[in-house]
C-alpha positions as CSV (number, residue, x, y, z in Angstrom):
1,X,18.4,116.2,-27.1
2,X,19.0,114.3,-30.6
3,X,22.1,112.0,-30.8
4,X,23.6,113.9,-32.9
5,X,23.9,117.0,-30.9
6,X,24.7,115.0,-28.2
7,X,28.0,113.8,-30.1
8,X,28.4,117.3,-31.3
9,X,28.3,118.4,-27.3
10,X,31.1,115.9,-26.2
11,X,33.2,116.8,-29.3
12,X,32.9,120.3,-28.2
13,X,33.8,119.6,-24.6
14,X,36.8,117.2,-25.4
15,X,38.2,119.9,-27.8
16,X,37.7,122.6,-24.6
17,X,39.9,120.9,-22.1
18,X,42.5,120.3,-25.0
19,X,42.8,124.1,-25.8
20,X,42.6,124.7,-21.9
21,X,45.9,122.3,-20.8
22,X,47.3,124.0,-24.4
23,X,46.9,127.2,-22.9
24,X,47.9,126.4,-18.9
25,X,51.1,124.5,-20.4
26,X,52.0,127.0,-22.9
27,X,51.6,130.1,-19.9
28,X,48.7,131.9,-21.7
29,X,46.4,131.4,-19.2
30,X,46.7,131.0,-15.1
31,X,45.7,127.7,-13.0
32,X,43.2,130.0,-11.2
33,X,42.1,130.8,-14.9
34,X,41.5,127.0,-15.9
35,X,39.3,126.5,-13.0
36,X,37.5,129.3,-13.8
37,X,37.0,128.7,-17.3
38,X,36.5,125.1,-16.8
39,X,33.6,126.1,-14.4
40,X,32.0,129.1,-16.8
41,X,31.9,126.1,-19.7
42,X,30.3,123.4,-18.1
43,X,28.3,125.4,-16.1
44,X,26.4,126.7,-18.8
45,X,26.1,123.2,-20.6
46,X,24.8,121.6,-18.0
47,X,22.2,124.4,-16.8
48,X,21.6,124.2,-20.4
49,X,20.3,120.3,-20.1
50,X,16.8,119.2,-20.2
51,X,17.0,116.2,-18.0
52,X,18.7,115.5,-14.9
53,X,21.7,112.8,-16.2
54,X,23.0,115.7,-18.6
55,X,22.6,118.2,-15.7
56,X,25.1,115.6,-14.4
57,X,27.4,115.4,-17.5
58,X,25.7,112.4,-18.9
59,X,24.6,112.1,-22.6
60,X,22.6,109.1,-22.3
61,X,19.3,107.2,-21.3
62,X,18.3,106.3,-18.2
63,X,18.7,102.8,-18.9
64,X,22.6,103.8,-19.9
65,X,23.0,106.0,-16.5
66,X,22.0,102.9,-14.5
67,X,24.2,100.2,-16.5
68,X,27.4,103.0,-16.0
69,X,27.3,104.9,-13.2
70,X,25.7,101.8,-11.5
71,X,29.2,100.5,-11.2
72,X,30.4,102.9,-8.6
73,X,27.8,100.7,-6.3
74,X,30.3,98.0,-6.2
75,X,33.0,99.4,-4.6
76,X,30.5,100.4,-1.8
77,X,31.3,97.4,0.6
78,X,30.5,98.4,3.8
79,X,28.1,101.6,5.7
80,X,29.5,104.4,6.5
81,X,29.7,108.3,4.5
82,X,29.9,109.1,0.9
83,X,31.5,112.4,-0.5
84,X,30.7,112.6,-4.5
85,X,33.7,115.4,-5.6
86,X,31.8,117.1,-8.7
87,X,28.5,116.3,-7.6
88,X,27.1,118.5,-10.4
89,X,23.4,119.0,-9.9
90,X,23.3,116.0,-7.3
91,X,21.9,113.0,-9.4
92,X,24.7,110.5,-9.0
93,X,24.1,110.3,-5.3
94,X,20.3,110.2,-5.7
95,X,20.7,107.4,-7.9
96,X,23.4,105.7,-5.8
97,X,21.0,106.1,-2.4
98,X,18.0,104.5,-4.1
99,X,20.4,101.9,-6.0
100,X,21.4,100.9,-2.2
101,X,17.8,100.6,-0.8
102,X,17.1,97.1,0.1
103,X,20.6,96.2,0.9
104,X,21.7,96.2,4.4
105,X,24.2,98.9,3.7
106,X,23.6,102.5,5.5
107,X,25.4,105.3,3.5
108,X,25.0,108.9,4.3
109,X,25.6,111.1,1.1
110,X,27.1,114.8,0.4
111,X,28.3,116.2,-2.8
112,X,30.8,118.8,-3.7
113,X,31.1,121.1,-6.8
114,X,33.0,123.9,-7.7
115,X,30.2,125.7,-9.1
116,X,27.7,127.6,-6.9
117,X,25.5,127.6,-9.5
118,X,25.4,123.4,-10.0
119,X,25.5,123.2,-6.0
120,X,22.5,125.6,-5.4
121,X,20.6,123.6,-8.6
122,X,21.7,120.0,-6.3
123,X,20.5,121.7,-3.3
124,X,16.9,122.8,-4.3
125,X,16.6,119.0,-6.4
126,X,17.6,117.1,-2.9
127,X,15.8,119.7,0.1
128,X,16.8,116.8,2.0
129,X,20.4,117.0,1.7
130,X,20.6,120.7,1.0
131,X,23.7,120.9,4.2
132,X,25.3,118.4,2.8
133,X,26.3,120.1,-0.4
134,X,29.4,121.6,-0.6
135,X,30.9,124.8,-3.0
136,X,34.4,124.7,-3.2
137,X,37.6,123.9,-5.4
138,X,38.2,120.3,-4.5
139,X,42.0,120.8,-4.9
140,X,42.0,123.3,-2.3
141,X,39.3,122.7,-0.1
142,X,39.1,120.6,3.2
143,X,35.8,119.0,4.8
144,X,35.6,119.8,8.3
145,X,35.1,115.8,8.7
146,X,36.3,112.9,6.7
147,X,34.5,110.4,4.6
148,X,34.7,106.5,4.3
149,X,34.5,107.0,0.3
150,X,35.4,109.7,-1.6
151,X,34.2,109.7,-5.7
152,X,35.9,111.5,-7.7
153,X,37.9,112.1,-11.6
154,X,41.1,113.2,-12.2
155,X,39.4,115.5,-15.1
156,X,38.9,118.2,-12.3
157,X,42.0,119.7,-12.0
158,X,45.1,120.5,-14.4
159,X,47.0,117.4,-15.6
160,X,50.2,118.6,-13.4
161,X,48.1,118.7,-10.1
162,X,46.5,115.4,-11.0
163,X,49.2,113.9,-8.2
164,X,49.0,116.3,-5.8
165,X,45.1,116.3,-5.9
166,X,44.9,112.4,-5.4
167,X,47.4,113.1,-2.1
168,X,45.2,115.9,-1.1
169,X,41.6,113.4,-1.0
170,X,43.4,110.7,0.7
171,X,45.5,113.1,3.2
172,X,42.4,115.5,4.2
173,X,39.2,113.8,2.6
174,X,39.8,110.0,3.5
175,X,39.3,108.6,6.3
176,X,41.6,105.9,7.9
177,X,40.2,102.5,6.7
178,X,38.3,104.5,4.0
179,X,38.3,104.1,0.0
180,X,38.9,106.8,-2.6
181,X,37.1,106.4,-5.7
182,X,38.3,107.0,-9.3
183,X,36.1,106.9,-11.9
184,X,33.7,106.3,-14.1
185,X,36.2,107.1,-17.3
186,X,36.2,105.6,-20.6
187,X,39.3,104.2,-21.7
188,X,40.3,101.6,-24.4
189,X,40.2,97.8,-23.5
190,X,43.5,97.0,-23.6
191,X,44.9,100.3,-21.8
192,X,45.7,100.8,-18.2
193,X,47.0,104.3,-18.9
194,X,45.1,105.3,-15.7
195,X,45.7,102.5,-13.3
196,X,49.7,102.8,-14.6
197,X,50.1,106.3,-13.7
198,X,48.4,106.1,-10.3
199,X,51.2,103.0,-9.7
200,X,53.9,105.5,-11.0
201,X,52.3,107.7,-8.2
202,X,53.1,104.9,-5.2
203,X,49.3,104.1,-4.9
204,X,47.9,100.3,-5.5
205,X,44.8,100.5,-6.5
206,X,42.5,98.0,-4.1
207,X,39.9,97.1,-7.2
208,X,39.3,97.5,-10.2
209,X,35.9,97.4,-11.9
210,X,34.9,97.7,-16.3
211,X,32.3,96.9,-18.4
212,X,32.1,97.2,-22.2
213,X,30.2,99.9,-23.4
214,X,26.9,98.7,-25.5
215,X,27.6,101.6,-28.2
216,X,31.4,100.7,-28.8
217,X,33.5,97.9,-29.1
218,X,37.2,99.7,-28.6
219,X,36.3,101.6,-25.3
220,X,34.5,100.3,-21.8
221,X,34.1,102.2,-18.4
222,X,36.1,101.9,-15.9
223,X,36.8,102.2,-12.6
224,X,39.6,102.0,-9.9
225,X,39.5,102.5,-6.2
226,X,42.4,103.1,-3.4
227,X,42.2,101.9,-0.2
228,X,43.7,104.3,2.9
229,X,45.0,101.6,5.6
């Protein structure tokens, strides 16, 4: 995929979830209606993908995957069980299980997506982790077991249930002692929009984690995690 049409893609997308909160806020469509749209759309672009980082939402190179979603690997501090929430097609927790050989840290991974389609695609690209990939709405669904981090973006669900959906991980998904995971998003320097609200919320974060991004000198990634004591 050329650069350009790669731009063109995320332009597309960002203008979707606008029209789709427009919609939920103004009553024209339902919540059940959001999910479902939200899951039709990306769905299709990501089946649509030639490579297994767009497959995963990603419009970069491999050398761009690793320098990003490398970051999650530091707030991995200790062995224990990873749940990636929106696990797409399954490459984030590949990466993150070969980006963890060679350090003394055992972590078993499963992934959750709300499309059947994504979770079937992760489960035939990882036989060996084909029952631990999970279909459901993360807002509504509960693990029959609890995990020591949960990874996860606030982008999955309605901005009104953002709250309630942080409250639902850490009540049914975290376990006691365990860490949930916010991020990667890209956000400008200088703003804490995300970390603010999540403070509004009663939650202080535990770490924080940002690098600049190569391609742009106003925004960097970021990363926030909260820790359930």
């Amino acid at each position: 995929m050329q650069v350009d049409a790669i731009k063109y893609a995320k332009n597309r997308a960002y203008q979707f979830v606008e029209e789709q909160q427009k919609a939920l806020d103004a009553g024209r469509i339902t919540e059940a209606q959001w999910f479902d749209n939200h899951k039709r759309y990306f769905t299709a672009a990501y089946l649509a993908a030639d490579n297994p980082r767009a497959q995963s939402g990603y419009g970069g190179d491999e050398a761009g995957w690793c320098y990003s979603r490398g970051m999650i690997v530091e707030a991995v501090h200790k062995s224990g069980t990873f749940l990636d929430v929106g696990c797409a097609n399954g490459h984030l927790i590949e990466s993150l299980h070969q980006w963890l050989v060679g350090s003394r840290l055992k972590v078993e991974f499963s992934g959750l997506d709300i499309s059947e389609e994504l979770a079937e695609l992760a489960k035939k690209r990882l036989p060996d982790w084909k029952d631990q990939i999970y279909i459901g709405n993360a807002l509504y669904w509960i693990p029959q077991v609890k995990y020591d981090f949960v990874r996860t973006g606030l982008e999955y669900v309605p901005l009104g249930r953002q709250k309630d959906f942080i409250k639902h991980l850490l009540v049914n998904y975290v376990t006691r002692g365990g860490r949930l995971i916010l991020g990667l998003y890209n956000e400008e320097r200088d703003n804490r929009e995300l970390e603010e609200k999540v403070c509004a919320w009663g939650y202080q974060p535990a770490g924080y984690c940002e690098k600049s991004k190569p391609d742009n000198e106003i925004v960097s990634y970021k990363m926030l995690w909260i820790d359930k004591n």
